[in-house]
N, C-alpha and C positions, 0 to 999 in steps of 0.2 A: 398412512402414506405420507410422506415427507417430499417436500420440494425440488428435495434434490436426489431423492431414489436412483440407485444405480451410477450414480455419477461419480467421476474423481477429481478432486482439488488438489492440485500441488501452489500451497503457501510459503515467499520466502519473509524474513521478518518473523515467522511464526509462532517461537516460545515467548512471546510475551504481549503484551500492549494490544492494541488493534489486531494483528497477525493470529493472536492465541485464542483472542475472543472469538474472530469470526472463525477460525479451524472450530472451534467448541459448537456455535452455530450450526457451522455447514452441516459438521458428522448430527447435531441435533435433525438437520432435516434429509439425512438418510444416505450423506455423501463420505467416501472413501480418504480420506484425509490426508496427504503427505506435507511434513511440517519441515520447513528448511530454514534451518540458521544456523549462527556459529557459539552458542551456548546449548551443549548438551545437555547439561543437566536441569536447563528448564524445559530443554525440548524433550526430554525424555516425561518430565513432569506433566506436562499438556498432554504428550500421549497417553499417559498411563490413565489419568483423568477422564479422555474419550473413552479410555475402552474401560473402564470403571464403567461409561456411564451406559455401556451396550455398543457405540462405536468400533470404527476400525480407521488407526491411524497410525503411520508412520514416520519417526524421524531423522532427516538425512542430513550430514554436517554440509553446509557450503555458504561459501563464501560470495556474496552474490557480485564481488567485483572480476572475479577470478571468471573468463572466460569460460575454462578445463572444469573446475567447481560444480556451475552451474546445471554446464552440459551433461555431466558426470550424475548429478543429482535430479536430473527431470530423466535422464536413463535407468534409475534408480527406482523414479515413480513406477513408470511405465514396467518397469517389468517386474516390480510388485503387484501391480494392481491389474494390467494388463492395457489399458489406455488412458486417455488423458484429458479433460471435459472441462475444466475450469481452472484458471490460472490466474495467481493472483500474487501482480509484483507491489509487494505491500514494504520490504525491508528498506530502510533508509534512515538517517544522522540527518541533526540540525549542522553540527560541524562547530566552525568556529563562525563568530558574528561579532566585526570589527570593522573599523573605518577602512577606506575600499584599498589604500595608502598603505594601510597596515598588514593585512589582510595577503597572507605570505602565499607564492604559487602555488608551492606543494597543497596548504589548507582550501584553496580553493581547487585540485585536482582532487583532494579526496573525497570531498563535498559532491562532486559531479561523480568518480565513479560508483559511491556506494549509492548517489541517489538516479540518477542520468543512466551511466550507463549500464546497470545493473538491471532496470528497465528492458534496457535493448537486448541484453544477454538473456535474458527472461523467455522473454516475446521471441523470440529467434529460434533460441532453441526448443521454445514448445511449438510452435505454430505447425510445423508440421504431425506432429500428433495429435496437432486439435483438427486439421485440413484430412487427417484417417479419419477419426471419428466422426467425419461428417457435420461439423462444427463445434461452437463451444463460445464458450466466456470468459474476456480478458478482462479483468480489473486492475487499475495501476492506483494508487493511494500517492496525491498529490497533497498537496495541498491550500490552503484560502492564502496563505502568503505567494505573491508571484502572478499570482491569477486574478484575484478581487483585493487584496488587502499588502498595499508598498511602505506601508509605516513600521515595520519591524525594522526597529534601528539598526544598521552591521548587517543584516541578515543577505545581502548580494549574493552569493556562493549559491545558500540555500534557495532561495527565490527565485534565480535563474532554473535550479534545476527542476525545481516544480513546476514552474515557467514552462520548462524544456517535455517535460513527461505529458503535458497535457497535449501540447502542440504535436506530438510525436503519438500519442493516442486518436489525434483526430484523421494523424495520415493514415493510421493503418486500419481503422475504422473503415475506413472507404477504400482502400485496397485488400480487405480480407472480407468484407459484406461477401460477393461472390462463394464463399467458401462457406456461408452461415456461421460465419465468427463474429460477434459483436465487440464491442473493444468502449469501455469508458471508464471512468474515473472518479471517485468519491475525494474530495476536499474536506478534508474535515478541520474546522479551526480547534476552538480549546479545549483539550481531550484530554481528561485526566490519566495521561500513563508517565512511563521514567523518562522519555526522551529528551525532556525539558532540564533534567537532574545532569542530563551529558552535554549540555551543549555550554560551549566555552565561551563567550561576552568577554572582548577588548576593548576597553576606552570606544563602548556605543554612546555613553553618554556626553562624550565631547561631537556627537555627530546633531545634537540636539533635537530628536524628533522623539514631541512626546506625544501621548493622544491620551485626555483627560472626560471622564463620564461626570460631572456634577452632579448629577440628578441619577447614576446609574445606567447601569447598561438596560434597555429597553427590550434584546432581543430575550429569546425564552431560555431561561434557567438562567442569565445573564450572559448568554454562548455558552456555558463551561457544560460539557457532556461526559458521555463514559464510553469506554470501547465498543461495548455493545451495542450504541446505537448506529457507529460507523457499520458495526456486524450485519446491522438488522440492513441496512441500507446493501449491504453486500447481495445477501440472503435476494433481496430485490432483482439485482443485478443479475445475479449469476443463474438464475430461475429461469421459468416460463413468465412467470408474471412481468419480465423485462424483456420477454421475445423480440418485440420492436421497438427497444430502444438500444440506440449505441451513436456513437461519437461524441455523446455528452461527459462537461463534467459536473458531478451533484455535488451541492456545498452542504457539509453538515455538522454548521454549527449557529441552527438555530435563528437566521438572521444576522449574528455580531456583524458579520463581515460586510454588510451594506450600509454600515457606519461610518466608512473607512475606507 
């Protein structure tokens, strides 16, 4: 028996990083997978992986800024699998990370919709499939910058939006309770996946914010984690063993972030 027996997860973010780990997770504890991003050929990779491993997962192209995309792609779930139990708006960019000056509109719209409103497109369009099934579980992937940790140099775009995801998880927390839908949020600080490889840094170092460990970072592994642990915390979440909890967000990465 698995955790999540009978249940269906629609992940956007999915082929890779945090997203792929915990799809690998969930279908590990007995759940129906729908994998959503805009790389098929890793999404198709993940999938084949689950069902290598006994699983059943599907991969759907979208775009999680795209309004049409999304909607198109949790319709997609649903009438593969036949309902819809666990959702989890995980897809999102660092973006660009530059002095606030510099720091061009358009780089700060794109920052907000693949991370902000992508969220809300998310949530919108699944909540009523999860209000059919008689509830369910929303997870959004935030993160430790915006929430506990303002020293990321340049990083305003991004840190608003995580800012923004957590604060928008707590309203609907308590406007969807009623419905047995729980709704929180995993923070995860230094996570070793590629996200870090894409994020563009403009003269942050003329912004002058450094933050130096002498003696080492204190917290455990020295914050630096792996996807899977964000997974395991998911796994949590999206369970029974997380019945009664929702409007929080969980930070995981080990303490670092209570340095800062």
């Amino acid at each position: 028996m698995g955790m999540l027996d009978n249940k269906v997860a629609f992940i956007t973010g999915a082929a890779s990083g945090i997203g792929a780990s915990t799809a690998r997770r969930f279908a590990q504890e007995g759940a129906r997978v729908v994998l959503a991003d805009v790389q098929p050929e890793e999404g198709e990779r993940v999938r084949a992986e689950i069902e290598a491993a006994g699983g059943s997962a599907l991969y759907v192209e979208c775009d999680v800024s795209d309004a049409e995309a999304v909607r198109r792609a949790i319709d997609q779930a649903v009438t593969a699998y036949g309902q819809l139990d666990i959702v989890f708006a995980n897809a999102g960019i660092n973006g660009v990370w530059a002095p606030i000056d510099e720091l061009q509109p358009e780089e700060w719209d794109r920052t907000q919709a693949t991370n902000l409103r992508s969220t809300y497109l998310t949530v919108h369009y699944a909540v009523p499939h999860l209000k059919r099934a008689g509830g369910g579980s929303i997870l959004i992937t935030s993160s430790v910058n915006g929430t506990r940790t303002f020293s990321s140099a340049g990083a305003s775009a991004y840190s608003a939006s995580k800012a923004g995801q957590v604060a928008f998880m707590k309203m609907i927390a308590l406007e969807l309770g009623r419905h047995h839908i729980r709704c929180n949020a995993v923070c995860p600080g230094l996570i070793h996946t590629q996200i870090s490889q894409r994020t563009e840094q403009r003269g942050t170092d003329k912004i002058g914010i450094k933050v130096e460990l002498p003696l080492g970072n204190p917290a455990l592994n020295e914050g630096e984690g792996e996807p899977v642990d964000v997974a395991d915390t998911c796994v949590f979440l999206a369970s029974d063993l997380g019945r009664h909890v929702s409007g929080v967000e969980i930070y995981v990465d080990g303490g670092a972030s209570l340095l800062r």
